[in-house]
MDTraj code that builds the backbone (N, CA, C; nanometers):
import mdtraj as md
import numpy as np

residues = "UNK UNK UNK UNK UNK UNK UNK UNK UNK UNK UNK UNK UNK UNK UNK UNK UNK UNK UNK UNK UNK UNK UNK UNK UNK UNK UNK UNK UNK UNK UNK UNK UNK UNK UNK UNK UNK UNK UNK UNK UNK UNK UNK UNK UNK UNK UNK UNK UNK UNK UNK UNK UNK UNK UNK UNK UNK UNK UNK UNK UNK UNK UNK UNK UNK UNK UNK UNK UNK UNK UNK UNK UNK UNK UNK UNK UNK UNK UNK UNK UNK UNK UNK UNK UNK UNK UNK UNK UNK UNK UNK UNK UNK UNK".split()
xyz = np.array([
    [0.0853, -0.1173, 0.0000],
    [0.0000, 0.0000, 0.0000],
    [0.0895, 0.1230, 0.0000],
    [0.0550, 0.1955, -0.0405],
    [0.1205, 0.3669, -0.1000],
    [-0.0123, 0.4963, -0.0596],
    [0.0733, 0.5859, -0.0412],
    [-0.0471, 0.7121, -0.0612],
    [-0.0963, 0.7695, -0.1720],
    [-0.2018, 0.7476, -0.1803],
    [-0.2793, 0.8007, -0.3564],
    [-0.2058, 0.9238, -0.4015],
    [-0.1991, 0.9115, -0.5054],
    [-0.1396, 1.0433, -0.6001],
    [-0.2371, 1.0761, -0.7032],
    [-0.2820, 1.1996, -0.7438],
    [-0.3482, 1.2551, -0.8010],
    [-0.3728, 1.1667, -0.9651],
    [-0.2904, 1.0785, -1.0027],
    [-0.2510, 1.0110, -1.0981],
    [-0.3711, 0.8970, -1.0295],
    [-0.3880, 0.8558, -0.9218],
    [-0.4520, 0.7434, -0.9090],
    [-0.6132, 0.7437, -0.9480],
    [-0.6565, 0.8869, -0.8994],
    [-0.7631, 0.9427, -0.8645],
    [-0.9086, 0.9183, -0.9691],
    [-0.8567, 0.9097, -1.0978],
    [-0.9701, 0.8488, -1.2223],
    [-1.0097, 0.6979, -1.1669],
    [-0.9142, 0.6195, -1.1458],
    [-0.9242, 0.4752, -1.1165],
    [-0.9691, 0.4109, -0.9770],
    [-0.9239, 0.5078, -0.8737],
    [-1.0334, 0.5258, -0.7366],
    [-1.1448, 0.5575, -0.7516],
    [-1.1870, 0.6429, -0.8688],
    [-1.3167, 0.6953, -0.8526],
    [-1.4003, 0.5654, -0.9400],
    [-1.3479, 0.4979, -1.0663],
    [-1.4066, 0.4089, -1.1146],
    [-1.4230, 0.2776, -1.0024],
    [-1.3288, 0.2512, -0.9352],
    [-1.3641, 0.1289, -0.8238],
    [-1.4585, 0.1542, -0.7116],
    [-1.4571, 0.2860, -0.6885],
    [-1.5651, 0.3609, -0.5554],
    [-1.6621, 0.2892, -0.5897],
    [-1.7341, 0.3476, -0.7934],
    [-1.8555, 0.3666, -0.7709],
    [-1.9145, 0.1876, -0.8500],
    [-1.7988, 0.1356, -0.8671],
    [-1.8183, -0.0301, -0.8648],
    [-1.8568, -0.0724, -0.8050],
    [-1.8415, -0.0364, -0.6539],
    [-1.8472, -0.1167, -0.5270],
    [-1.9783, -0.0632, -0.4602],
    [-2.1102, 0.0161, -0.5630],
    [-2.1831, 0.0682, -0.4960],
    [-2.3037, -0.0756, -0.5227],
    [-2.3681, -0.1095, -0.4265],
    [-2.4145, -0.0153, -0.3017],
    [-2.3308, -0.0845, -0.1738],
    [-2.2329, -0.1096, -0.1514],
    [-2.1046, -0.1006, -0.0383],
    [-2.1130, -0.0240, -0.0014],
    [-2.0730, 0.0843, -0.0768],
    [-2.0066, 0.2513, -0.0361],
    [-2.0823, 0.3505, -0.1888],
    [-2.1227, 0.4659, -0.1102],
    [-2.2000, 0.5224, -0.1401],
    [-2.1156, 0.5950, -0.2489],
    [-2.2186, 0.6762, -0.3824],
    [-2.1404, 0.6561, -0.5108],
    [-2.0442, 0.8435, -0.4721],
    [-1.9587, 0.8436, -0.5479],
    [-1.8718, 1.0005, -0.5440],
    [-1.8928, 1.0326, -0.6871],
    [-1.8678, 1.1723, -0.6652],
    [-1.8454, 1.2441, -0.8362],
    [-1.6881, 1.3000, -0.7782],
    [-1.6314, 1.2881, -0.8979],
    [-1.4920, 1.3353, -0.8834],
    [-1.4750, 1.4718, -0.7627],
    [-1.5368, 1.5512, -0.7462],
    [-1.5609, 1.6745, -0.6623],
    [-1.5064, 1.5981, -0.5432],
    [-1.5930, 1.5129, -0.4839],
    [-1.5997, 1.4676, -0.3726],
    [-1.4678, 1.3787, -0.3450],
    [-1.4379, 1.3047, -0.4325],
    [-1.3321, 1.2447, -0.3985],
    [-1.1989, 1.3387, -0.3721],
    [-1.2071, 1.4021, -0.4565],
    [-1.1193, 1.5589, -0.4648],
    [-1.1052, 1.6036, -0.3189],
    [-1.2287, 1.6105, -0.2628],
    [-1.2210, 1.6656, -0.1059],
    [-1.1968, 1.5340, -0.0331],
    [-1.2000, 1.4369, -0.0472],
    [-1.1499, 1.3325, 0.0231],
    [-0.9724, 1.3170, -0.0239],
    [-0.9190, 1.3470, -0.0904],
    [-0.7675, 1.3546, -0.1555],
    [-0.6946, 1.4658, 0.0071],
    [-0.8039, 1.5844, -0.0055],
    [-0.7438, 1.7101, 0.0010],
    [-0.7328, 1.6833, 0.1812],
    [-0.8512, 1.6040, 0.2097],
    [-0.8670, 1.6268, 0.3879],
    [-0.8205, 1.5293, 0.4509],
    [-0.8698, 1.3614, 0.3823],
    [-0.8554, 1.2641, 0.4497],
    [-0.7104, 1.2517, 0.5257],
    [-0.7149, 1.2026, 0.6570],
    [-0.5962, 1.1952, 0.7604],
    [-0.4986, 1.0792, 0.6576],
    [-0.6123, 0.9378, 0.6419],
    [-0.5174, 0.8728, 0.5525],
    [-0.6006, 0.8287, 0.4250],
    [-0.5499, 0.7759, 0.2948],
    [-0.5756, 0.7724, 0.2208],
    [-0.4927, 0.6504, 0.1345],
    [-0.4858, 0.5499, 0.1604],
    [-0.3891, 0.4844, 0.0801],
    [-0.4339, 0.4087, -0.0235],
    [-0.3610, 0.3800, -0.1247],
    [-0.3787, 0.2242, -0.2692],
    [-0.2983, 0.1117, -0.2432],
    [-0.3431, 0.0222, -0.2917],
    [-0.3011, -0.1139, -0.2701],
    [-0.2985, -0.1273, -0.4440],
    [-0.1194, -0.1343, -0.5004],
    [-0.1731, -0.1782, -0.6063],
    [-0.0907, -0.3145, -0.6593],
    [-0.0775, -0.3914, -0.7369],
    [-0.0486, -0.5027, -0.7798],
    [0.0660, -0.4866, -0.8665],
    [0.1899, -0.4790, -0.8741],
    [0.3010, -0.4640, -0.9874],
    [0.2910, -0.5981, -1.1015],
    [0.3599, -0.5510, -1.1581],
    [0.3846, -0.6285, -1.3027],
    [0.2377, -0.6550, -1.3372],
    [0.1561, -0.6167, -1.3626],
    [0.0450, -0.6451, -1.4084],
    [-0.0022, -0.5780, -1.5695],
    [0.0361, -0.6059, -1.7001],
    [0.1571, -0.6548, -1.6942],
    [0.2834, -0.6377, -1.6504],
    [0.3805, -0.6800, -1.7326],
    [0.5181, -0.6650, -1.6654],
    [0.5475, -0.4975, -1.6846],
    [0.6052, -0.4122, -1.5823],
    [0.6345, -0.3339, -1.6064],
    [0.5264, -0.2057, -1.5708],
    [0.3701, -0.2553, -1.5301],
    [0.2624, -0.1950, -1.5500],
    [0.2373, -0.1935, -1.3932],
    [0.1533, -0.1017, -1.3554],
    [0.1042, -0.1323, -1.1814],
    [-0.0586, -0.1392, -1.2261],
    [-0.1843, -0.2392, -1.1526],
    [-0.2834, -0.2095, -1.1339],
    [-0.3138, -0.2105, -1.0004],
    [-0.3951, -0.0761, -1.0002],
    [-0.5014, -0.0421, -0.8274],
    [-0.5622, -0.1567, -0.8273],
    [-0.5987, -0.2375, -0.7121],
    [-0.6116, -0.3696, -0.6499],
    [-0.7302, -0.3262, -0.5290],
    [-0.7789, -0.1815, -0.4890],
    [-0.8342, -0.1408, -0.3861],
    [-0.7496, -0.0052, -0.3014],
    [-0.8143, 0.0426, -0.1894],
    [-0.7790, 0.1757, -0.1524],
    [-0.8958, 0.1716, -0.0239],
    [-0.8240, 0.2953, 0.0678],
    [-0.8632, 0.2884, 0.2186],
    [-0.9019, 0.4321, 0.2346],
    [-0.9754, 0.4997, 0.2732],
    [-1.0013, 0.6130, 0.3206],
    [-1.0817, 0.6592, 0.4684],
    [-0.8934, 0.7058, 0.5361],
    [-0.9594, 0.7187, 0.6729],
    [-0.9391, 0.9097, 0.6966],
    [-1.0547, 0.8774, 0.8256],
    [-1.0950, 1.0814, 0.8253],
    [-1.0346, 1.0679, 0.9768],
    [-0.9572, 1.1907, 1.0398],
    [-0.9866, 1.2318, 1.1577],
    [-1.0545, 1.3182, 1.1923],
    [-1.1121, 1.2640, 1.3239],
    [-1.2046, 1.3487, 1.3765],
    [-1.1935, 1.4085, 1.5317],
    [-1.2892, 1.5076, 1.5424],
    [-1.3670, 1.5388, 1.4895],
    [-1.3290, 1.6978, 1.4144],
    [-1.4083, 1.7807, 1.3452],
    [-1.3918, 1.8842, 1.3116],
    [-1.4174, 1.9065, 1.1222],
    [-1.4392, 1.7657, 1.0544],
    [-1.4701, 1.8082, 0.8875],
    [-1.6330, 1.8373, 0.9111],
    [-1.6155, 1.8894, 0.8203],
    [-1.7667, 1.9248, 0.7543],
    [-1.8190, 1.8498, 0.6571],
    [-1.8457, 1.6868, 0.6926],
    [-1.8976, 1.5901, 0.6340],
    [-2.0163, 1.5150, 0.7118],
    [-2.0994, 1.5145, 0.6152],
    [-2.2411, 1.4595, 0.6170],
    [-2.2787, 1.3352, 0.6349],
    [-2.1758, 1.2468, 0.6076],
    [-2.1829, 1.1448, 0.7038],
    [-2.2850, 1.1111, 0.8252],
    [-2.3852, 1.0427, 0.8404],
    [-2.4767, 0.9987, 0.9506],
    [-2.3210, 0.9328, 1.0656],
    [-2.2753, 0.8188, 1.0158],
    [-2.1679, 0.7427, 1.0910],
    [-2.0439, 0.8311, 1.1172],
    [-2.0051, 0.9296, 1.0323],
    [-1.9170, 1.0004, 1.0494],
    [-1.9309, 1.1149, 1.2024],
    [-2.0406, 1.1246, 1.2020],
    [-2.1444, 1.2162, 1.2930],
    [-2.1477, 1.1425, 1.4064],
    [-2.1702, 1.0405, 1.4161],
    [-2.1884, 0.9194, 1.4773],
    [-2.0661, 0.9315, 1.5936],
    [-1.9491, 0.9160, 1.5471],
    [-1.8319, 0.9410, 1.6196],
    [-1.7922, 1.0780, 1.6831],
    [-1.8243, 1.2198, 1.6255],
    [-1.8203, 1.3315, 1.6457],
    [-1.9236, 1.3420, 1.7755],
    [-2.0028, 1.2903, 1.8039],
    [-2.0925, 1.2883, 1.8913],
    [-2.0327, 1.2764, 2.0150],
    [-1.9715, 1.1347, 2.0148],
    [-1.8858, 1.0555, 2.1280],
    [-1.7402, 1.0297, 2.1823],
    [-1.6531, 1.0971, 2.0582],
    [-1.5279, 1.0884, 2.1128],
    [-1.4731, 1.2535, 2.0302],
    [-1.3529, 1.2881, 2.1645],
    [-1.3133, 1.3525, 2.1488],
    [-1.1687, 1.3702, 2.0524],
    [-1.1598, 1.2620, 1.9237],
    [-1.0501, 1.2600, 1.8999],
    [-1.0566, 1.1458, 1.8401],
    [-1.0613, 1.0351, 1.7025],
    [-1.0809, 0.9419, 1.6675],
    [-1.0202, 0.9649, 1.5164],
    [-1.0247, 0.8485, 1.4433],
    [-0.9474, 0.8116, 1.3111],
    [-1.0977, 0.6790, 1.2692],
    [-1.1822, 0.7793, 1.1938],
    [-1.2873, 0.7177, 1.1038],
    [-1.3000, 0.6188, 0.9633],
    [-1.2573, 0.5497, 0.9475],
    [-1.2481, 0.4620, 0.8453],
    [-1.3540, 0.4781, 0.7440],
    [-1.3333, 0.5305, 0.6606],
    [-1.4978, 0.5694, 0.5673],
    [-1.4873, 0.4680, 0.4965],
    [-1.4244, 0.3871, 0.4240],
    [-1.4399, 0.2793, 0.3191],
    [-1.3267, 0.2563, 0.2902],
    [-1.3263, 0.1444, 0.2752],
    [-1.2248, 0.0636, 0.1876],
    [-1.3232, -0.0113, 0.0774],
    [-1.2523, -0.0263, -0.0132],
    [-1.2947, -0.0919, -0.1548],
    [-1.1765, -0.1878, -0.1920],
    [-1.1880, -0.3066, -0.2500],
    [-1.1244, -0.4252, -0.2520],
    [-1.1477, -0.4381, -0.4411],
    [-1.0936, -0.4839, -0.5408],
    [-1.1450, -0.4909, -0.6548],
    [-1.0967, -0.6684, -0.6561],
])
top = md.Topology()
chain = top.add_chain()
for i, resn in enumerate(residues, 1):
    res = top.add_residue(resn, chain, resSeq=i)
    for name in ("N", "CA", "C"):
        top.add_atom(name, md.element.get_by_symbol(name[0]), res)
traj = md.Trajectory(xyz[None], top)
C-alpha cells in the first residue's frame, strides 16, 4: 500500500462507484475533497500487471475526527462521542 497520487484518482473513482451499493457513489468533486482532507488515504496496487505496469487492487479512506464538515450519519456518529478518533470511511477491494 502507497499514498494516492493525483494520478490514481480516475481509477479510485471508477472502483468507488463499482463497489456501490457497499459505499456510497462520489463524483470526482468529492473524492477531490477526500484527496485534500482525508488523515489517511492509501492504494493497494499489484506490480507487473503486466510486466512493467502497476494495477489499483483497492484503496482505504480514513478521516480524523472530529472537526470536517462531512455529512456522514456514521461520520457524525463518532463526532458525537469521542473527542478525537481516526474514522475509516471505506475501503474498496477490486
Amino acid at each position: 500500500m502507497r499514498p494516492v497520487t493525483e494520478a490514481d484518482l480516475t481509477t479510485v473513482l471508477a472502483m468507488n462507484n463499482a463497489a456501490v451499493p457497499a459505499v456510497n457513489a462520489l463524483e470526482a468533486d468529492d473524492l477531490a475533497w477526500f484527496a485534500d482532507v482525508a488523515h489517511t488515504f492509501l492504494v493497494a496496487d499489484e506490480p507487473s500487471w503486466p510486466v512493467g505496469r502497476v494495477r489499483l487492487v483497492g484503496f482505504l479512506i480514513g478521516l480524523e475526527g472530529p472537526g470536517l464538515a462531512y455529512g456522514s450519519i456514521n461520520y457524525g456518529w463518532f463526532c458525537e462521542r469521542y473527542d478525537r478518533f481516526l474514522y475509516v470511511d471505506r475501503v474498496v477491494v477490486d
